[in-house]
C-alpha positions as CSV (number, residue, x, y, z in Angstrom):
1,X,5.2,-13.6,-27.2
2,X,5.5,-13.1,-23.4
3,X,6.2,-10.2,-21.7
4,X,7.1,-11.7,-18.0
5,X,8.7,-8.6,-16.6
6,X,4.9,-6.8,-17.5
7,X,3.6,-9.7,-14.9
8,X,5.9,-9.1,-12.8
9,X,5.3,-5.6,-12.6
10,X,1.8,-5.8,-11.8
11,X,2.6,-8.3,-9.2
12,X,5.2,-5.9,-7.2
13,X,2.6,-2.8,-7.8
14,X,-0.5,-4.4,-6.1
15,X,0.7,-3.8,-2.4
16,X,1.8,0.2,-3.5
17,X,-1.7,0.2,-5.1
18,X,-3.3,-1.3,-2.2
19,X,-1.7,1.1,0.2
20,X,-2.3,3.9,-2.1
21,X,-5.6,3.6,-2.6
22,X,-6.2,3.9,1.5
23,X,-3.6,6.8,2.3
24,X,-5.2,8.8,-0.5
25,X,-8.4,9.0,1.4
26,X,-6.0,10.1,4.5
27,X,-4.0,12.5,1.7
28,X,-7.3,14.4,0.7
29,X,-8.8,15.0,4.1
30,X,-5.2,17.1,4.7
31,X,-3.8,14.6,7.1
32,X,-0.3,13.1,5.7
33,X,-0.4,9.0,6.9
34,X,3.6,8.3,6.7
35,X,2.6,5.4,8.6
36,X,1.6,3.4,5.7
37,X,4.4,1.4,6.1
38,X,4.0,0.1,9.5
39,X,-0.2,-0.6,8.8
40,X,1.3,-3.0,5.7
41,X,4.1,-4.8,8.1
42,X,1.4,-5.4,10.9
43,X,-1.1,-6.7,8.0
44,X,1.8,-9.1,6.3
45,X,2.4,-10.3,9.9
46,X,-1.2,-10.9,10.9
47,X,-2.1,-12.8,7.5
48,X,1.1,-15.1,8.4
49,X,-0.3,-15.8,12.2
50,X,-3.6,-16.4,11.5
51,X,-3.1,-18.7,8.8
52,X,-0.6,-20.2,10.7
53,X,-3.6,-21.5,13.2
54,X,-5.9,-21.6,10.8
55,X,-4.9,-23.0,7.9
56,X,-7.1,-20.5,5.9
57,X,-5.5,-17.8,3.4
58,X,-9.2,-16.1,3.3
59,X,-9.1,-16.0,7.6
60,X,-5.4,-14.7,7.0
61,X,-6.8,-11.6,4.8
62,X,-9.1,-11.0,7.9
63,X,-6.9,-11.1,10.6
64,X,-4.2,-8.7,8.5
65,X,-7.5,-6.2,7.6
66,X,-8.6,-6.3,11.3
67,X,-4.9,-5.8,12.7
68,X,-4.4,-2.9,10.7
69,X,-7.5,-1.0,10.9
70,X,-7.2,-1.7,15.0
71,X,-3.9,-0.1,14.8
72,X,-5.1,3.1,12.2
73,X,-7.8,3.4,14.8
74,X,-5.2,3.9,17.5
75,X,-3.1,5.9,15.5
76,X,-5.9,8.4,14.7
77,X,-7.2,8.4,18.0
78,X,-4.1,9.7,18.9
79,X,-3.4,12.3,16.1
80,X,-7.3,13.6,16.7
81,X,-8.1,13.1,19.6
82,X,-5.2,13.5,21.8
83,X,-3.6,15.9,19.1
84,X,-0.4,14.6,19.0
85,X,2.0,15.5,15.6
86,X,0.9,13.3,13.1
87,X,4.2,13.0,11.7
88,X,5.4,12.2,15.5
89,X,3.4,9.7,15.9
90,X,2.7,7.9,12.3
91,X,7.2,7.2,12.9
92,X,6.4,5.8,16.2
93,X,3.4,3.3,14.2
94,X,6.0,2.7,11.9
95,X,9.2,1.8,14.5
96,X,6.3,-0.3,17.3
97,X,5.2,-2.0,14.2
98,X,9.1,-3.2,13.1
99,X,9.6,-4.3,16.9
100,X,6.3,-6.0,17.6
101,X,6.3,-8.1,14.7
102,X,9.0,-9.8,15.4
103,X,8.5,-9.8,19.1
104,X,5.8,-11.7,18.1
105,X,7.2,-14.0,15.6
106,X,9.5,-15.4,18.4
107,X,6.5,-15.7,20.8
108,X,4.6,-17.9,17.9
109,X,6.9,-19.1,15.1
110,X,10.3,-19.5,17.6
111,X,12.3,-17.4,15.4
112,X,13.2,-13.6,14.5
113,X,14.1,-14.6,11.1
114,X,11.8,-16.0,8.3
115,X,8.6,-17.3,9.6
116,X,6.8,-19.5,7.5
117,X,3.4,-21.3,8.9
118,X,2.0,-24.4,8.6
119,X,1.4,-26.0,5.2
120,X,-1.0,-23.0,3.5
121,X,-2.5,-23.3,-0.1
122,X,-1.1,-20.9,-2.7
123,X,-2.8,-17.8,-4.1
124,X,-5.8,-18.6,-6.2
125,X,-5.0,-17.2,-9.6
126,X,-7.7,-16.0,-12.4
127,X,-6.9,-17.1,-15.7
128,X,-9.0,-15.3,-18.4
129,X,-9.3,-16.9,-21.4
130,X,-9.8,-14.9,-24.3
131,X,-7.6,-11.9,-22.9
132,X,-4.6,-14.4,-21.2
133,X,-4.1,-15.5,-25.2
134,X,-3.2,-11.9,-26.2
135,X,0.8,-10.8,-25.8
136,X,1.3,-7.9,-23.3
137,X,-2.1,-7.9,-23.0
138,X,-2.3,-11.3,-21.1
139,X,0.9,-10.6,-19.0
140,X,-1.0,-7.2,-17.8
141,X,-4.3,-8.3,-16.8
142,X,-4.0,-12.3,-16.9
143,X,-2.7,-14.7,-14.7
144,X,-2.6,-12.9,-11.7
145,X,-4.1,-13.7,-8.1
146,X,-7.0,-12.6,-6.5
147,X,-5.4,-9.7,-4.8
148,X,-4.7,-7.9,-7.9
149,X,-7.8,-8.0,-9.2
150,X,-9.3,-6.9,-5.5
151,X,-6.4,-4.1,-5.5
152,X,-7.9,-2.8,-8.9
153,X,-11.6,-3.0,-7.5
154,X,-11.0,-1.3,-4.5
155,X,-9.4,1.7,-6.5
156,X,-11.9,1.7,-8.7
157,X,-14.4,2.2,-5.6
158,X,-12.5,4.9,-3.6
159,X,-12.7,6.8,-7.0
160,X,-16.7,6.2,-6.3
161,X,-16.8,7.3,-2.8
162,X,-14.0,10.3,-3.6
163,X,-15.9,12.1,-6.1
164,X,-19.3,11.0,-6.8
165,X,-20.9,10.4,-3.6
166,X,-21.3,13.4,-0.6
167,X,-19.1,11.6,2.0
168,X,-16.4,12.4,-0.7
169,X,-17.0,15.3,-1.1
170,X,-16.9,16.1,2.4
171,X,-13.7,14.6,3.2
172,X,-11.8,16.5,0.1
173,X,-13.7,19.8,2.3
174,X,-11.7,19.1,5.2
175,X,-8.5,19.8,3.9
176,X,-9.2,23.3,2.9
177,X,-12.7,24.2,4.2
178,X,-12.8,22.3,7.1
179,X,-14.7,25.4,8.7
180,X,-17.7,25.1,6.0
181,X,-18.3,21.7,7.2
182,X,-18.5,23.1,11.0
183,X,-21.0,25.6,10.0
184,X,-22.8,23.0,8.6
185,X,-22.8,20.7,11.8
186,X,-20.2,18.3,10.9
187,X,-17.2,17.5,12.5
188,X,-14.1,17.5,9.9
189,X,-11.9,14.8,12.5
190,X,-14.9,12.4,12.1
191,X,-14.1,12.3,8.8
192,X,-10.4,12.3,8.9
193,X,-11.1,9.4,11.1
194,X,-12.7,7.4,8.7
195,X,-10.2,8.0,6.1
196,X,-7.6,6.1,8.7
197,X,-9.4,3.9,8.7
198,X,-10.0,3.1,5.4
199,X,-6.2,3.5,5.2
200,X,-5.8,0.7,7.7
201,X,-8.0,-1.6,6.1
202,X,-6.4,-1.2,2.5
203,X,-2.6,-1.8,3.8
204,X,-3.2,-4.5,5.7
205,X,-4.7,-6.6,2.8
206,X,-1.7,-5.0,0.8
207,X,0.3,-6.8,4.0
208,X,-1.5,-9.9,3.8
209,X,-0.9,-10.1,-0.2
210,X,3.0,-9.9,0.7
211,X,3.3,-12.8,3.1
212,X,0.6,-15.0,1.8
213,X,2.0,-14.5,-1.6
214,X,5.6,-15.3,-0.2
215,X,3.7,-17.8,1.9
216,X,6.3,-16.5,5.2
217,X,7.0,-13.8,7.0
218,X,10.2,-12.1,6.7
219,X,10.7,-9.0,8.9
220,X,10.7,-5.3,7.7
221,X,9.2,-7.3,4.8
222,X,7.3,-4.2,3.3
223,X,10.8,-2.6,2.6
224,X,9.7,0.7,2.3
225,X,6.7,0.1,0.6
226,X,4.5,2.4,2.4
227,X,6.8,5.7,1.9
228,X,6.8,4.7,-2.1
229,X,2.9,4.0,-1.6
230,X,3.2,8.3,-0.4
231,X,4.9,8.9,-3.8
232,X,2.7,7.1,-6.1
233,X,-0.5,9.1,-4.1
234,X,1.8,12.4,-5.2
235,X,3.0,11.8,-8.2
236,X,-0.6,10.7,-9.1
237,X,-1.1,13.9,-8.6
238,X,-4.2,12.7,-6.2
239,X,-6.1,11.2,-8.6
240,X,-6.9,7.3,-8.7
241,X,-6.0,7.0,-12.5
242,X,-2.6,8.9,-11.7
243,X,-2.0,6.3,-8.7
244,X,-2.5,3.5,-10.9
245,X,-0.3,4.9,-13.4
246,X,2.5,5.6,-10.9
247,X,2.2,2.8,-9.3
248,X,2.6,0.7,-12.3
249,X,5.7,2.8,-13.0
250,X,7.1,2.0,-9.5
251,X,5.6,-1.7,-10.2
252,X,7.9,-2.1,-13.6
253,X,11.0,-0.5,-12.2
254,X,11.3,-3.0,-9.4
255,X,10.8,-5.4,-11.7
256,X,13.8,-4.6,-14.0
257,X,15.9,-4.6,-11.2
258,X,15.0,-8.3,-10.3
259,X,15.5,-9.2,-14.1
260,X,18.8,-7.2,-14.0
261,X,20.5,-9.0,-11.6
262,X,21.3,-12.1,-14.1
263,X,21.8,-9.7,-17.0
264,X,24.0,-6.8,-15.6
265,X,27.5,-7.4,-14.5
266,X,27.4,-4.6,-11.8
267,X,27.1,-5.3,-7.9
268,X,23.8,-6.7,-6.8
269,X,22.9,-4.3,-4.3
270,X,22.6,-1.5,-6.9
271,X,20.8,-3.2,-8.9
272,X,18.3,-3.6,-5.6
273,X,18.7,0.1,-5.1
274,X,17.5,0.7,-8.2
275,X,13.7,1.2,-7.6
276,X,14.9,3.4,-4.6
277,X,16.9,5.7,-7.1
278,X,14.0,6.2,-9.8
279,X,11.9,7.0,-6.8
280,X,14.4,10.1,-5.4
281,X,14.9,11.0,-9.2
282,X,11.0,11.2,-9.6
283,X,10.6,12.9,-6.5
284,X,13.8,15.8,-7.3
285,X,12.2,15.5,-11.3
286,X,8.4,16.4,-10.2
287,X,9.2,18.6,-7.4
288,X,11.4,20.9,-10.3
289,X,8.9,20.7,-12.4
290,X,6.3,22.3,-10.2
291,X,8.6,24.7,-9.3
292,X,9.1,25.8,-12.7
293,X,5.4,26.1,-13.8
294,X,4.6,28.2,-10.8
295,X,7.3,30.8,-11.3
296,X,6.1,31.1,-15.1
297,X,2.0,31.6,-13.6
């Protein structure tokens, strides 16, 4: 038996993964990236351009991991060292992003609509044999391309670095005892830097799985990816086993909705909504529940 809305699931949750995985280095260093967003637009576009001249999906993940990380770079050098509001500045990412795209799309495609490049190969998709056999089982880990399986390795990794190696530990210090790692001779912004950029470098392969996968690039395509990627790194409660969790939640829900629109005899733009909706709900349900548990401690 197959379970398509589980493939499906895992599909839609590898950008929110992807992105999660980067802002939760940014999260624990105490530095909140609501530019997420904007870092996965600007990697979607730059995967489209440079395949578009290229021909090459693997040159298409560089470009989109290079744009991205350029513009983290700017975006911290901002926030640190010019000290602007992070929250200020990561809304101004996310609106020069939305405008540059498809400034740019008319300059090289002729169009402000849906830009899709010159003929580019699909996604290469792993097959495993033994597991791709086994119902659910297959649909969940089976089948899918090689972003998914990179999205799960580079999670796997920034659990490594987080909490088993001292550059993790260090950046988790700077949150909350920032001035430990001064009296020790490091500088807390050098790491906060680093974490944008590893922030950077994670969305815009999350960017670059959109449009390759769509094989075009439709602006605002991330669609608000980035602010549930934010959710998923709180509801995860900060841990990469909770972001994988949540993000599969997030993953499944959007995938319902697609399903839903062929089964449901209600208007199509609430069905749409519907990932939108859990995520409030989630937000109002966990942000209850804390409250709760502290006034009982």
């Amino acid at each position: 038996m197959n379970f398509p809305i589980l493939h499906s699931a895992v599909t839609i949750m590898t950008p929110l993964l992807l992105a999660a995985s980067g802002g939760l280095f940014t999260e624990v260093s105490g530095m909140l990236n609501i530019a997420l967003e904007g870092l996965i637009l600007t990697g979607a576009f730059a995967a489209v351009a440079a395949a578009h001249y290229t021909g090459s999906l693997a040159l298409g993940l560089l470009a989109a991991a290079l744009a991205s990380l350029l513009l983290s770079a700017l975006f911290a050098w901002v926030t640190l060292k010019l000290k602007s509001n992070v929250f200020i500045t990561g809304l101004a990412v996310n609106l020069f992003a939305a405008g540059m795209t498809v400034v740019l799309s008319q300059q090289i495609f002729g169009t402000r609509g849906v830009a899709v490049p010159a003929a580019l190969p699909p996604l290469p998709r792993i097959d495993i044999p033994l597991i791709g056999k086994i119902p659910a089982a297959g649909d969940l880990l089976s089948g899918h391309s090689v972003f998914v399986y990179l999205s799960w390795a580079l999670l796997a990794l920034a659990a490594l670095v987080m909490f088993k190696t001292p550059f993790g530990l260090r950046l988790r210090a700077c949150a909350k005892h920032s001035q430990a790692l001064v009296s020790l001779g490091l500088k807390p912004d050098t790491y906060r830097f680093t974490a944008f950029l590893v922030s950077g470098l994670t969305c815009g392969i999350g960017g670059a799985f959109l449009s390759l996968n769509l094989g075009a690039f439709v602006p605002n395509m991330s669609s608000g990816k980035g602010w549930i990627a934010l959710v998923v790194i709180f509801l995860g409660g900060r841990k990469p086993l909770g972001i994988l969790i949540a993000a599969f939640i997030f993953g499944l829900a959007e995938a319902f909705s697609n399903y839903a629109q062929g089964i449901l005899n209600i208007p199509a733009d609430f069905i749409l909504a519907l990932p939108h909706v859990f995520t409030l709900l989630i937000m109002v349900g966990v942000s209850v529940y804390i409250k709760a548990k502290t006034k009982v401690s």
